[in-house]
Structure formats: C-alpha cells, structure tokens
C-alpha positions in Angstrom: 5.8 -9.9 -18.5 8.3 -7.4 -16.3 10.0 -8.7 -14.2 10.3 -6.3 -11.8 8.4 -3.1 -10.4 9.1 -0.1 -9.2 7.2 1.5 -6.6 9.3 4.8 -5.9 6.1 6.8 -7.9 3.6 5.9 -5.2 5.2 6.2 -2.3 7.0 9.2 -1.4 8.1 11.6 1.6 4.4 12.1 2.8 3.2 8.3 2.1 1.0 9.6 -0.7 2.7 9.5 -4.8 5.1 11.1 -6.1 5.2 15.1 -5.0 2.4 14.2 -2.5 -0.6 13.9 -4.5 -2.7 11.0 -4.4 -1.2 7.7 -5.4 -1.4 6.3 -8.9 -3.9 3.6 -9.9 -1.5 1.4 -11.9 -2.9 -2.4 -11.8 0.4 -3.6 -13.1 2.3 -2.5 -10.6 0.3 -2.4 -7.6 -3.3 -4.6 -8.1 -5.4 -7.1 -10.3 -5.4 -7.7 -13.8 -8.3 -9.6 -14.7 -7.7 -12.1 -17.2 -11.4 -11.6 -19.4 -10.6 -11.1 -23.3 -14.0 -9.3 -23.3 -13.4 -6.5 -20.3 -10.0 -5.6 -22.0 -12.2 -4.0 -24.2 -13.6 -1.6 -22.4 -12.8 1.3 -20.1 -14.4 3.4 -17.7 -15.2 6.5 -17.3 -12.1 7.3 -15.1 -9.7 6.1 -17.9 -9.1 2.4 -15.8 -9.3 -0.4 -18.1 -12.7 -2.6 -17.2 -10.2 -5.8 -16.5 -7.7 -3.8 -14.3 -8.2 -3.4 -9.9 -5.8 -1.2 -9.1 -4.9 -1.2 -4.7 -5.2 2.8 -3.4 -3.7 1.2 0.1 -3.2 -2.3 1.7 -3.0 -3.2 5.3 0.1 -5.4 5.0 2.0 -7.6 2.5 0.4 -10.9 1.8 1.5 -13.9 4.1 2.5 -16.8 1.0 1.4 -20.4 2.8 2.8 -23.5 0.7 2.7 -27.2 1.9 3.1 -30.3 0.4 1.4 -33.5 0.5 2.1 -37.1 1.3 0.8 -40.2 1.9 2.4 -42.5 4.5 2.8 -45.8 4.0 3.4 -48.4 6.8 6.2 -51.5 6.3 5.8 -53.8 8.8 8.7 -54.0 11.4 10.0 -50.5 10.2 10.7 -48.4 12.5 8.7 -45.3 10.9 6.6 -45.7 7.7 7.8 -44.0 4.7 5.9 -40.8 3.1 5.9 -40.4 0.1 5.6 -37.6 -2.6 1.9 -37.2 -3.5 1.8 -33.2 -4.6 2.2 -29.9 -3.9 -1.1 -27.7 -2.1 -1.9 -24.4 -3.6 -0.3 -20.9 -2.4 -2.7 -19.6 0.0 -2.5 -15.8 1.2 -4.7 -13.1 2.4 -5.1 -9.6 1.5 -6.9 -6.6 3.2 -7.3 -3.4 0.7 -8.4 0.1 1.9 -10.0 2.8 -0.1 -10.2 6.3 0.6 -12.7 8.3 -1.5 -10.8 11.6 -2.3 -13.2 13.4 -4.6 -16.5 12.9 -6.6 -17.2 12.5 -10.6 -20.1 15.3 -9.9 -17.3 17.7 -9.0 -15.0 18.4 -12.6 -12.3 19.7 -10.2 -11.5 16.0 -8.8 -9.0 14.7 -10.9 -8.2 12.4 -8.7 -8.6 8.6 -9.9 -10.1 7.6 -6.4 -13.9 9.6 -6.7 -16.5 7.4 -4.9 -18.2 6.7 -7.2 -14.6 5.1 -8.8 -14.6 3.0 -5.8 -18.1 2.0 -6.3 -17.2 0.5 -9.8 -14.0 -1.2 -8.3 -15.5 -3.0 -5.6 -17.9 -4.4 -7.4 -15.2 -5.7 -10.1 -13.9 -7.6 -6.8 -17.5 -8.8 -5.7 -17.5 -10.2 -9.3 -14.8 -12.5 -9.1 -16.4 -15.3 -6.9 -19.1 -15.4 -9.0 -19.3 -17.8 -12.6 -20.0 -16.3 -16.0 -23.3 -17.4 -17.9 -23.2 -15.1 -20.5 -22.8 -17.4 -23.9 -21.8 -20.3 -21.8 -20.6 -21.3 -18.6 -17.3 -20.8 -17.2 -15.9 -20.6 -13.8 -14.8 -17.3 -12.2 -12.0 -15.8 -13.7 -8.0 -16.0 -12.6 -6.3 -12.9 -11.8 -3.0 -11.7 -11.9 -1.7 -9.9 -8.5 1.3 -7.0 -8.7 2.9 -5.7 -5.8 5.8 -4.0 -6.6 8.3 -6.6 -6.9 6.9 -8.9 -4.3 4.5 -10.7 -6.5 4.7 -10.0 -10.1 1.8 -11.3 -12.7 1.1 -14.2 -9.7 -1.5 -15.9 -10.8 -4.7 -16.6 -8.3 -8.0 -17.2 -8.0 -10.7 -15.1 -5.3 -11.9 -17.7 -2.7 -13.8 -15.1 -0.6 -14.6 -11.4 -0.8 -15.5 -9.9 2.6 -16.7 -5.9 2.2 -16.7 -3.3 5.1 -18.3 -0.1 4.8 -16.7 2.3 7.2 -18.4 6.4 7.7 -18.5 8.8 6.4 -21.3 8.3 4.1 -22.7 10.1 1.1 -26.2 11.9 2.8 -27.8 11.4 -1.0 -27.1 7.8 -1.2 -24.9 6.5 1.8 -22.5 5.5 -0.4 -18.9 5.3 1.9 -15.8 7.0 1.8 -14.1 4.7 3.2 -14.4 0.8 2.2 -12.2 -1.8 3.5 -12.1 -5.2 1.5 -10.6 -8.6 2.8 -9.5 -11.2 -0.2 -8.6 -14.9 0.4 -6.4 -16.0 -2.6 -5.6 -19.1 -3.8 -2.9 -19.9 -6.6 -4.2 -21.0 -10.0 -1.3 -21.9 -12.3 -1.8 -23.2 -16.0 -2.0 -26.9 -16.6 1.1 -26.1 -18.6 3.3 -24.6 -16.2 5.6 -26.7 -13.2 7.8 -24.9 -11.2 10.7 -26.2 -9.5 12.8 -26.3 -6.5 15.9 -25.8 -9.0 14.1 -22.9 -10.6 13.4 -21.3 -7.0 17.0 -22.0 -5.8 18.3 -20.5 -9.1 15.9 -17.9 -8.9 18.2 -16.4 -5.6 21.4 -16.1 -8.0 19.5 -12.7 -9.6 18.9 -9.3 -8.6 16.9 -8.9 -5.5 13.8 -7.0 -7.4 13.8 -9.8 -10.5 13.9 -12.7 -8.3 9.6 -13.3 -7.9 9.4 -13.5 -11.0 9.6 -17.4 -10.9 6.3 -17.4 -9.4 5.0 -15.0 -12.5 2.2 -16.9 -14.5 3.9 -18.5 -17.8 2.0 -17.9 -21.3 2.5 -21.5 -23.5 3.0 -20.2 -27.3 5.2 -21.5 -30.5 8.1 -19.6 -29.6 9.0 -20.4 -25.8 8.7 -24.6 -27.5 11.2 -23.3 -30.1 13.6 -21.7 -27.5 13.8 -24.9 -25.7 
C-alpha cells in the first residue's frame, strides 16, 4: 500500500496531463480498485485491468461524514441523563464523475485511453457494483478501494447507489454519449479485523502532510503484521 500519491502527471498548465494531452487512467492514483480475485485476471482491450475504474474528471472532492452513536440513559433526579458509547456510524461521502469521450476504438489514430466505447465498458463496471454475484455462489457486491491523490488512499467502501446521466452529443449509429456524468453514494466497509483509533488519527497529524490519509487506508491481516506486533 503507498502511502501517498502524486497527482503532478494529470494535472498540468492546461488542466489536462502532463504536456497537455489527455489525462492518464491510473486507478491507483486517481479511481476504484475493485477487490474481485477473478477480474484481476483479465484486461480490456484498452490495456485497463477488468478490476480497475479509473476517474477522467470529478466535480469536487468527496465531503467525509462520520458520527457516532449513543444511547442515553436516564438516572432519576439527574440533572441530564448520561450517554453512553454505543459505536461509531460508517463514513459516508458522495462522489460525482465526468467522462468526456475523446476518441473512438474504430479510429486506430485514437490513442487516447478515453474512446467511447472505453467509457461504455467503465460505466458499466460502476453499474455493477450494487448488484450481488451468483456465479458459483452467492456473495454480496464487492468493496472497493477509492484513490484520490493523497486525499483518500486504498479507502475502503462499498457503492450504495449509482445514478447515470447521459448528456449530448450522441453517437448517430448507436446514441451512445460523449459525455456521461455519474453520481456514487459511498459508504465505508472496513475488515472485521481492522479498528482505528482516535490516537492513531491524532498521531497520524505528526507526519508529512501527503502520508497522513493513510490511516484511513484499508489494512490487509497476514502472518507477518501479527509477528511485527
């Protein structure tokens, strides 16, 4: 896991990547990384791996919403009753993506990464993940990890709600768009294994400014992280 990312390559004097071509399509820095064993495997025909969503553009940075919960309990003659500790609510944020179709697979001269017919294949990896797997058995839809520079790195969340706009112009042949705009609701989903702390967020603020989110990274549990302890 990095714990920080640099996004100097796709941003640069003309809001476009680096030189002022089109912007990379890097999930690991800038997207979702599915976490599927079996779409690892694979990868499409534009070179993206089949588990990988990388963001062309976003509309703003995620707003993080964290609350806690308690119960009150009432003492008679107390002046107040006393609440106590219950747990802690998931991280809830929202996230609006925009594609821009800058070329076509039919055309050998696009080399861009974002083709129409790229976007096609990416929204529908979104529209998948609110939906359960029934293949050899059945399981629920699958966590993600979201990378934004070094805002949110490897955060772990599960897709609540995929909402889908298609905005003109359209392909005559097949009015596919050039243009889709795609609102997520994400929730947090970390491993049973993982707790994270106030000390570990307070500590968190004693490192470098670009390493510092990655207390919120998802934690993997193996033989060696037990040892280290």
């Amino acid at each position: 896991m990095a714990a920080s990312r640099n996004m100097k390559q796709y941003f640069g004097t003309n809001g476009l990547g680096k030189g002022g071509t089109s912007v990379p399509a890097n999930a690991r820095v800038f997207g979702l990384v599915i976490e599927d064993r079996e779409l690892k495997r694979f990868i499409d025909p534009r070179g993206i791996r089949a588990h990988h969503i990388p963001f062309q553009y976003i509309e703003n940075i995620p707003t993080k919403s964290k609350a806690a919960s308690y119960d009150s309990v009432e003492i008679t003659g107390r002046f107040e009753s006393l609440m106590l500790f219950r747990s802690g609510e998931n991280i809830n944020c929202s996230l609006t993506l925009m594609y821009h179709a800058e070329g076509t697979d039919s055309n050998p001269n696009h080399v861009t990464p974002w083709t129409i017919e790229q976007l096609e294949r990416l929204t529908r990896r979104l529209e998948s993940l609110v939906y359960p797997a029934y293949d050899n058995k059945f399981g629920p839809p699958n966590t993600c990890k979201l990378n934004i520079g070094s805002l949110f790195v490897d955060f772990p969340v599960r897709i609540r709600n995929v909402s889908l706009s298609h905005r003109p112009p359209f392909k005559i042949e097949t009015l596919q768009s050039f243009r889709q705009d795609i609102v997520l609701d994400l929730i947090s989903a970390y491993p049973m294994n993982q707790a994270i702390s106030a000390e570990a967020i307070e500590r968190s603020t004693y490192l470098l400014e670009e390493a510092s989110n990655s207390v919120f990274a998802a934690k993997r549990f193996n033989a060696r992280s037990v040892r280290n302890k």
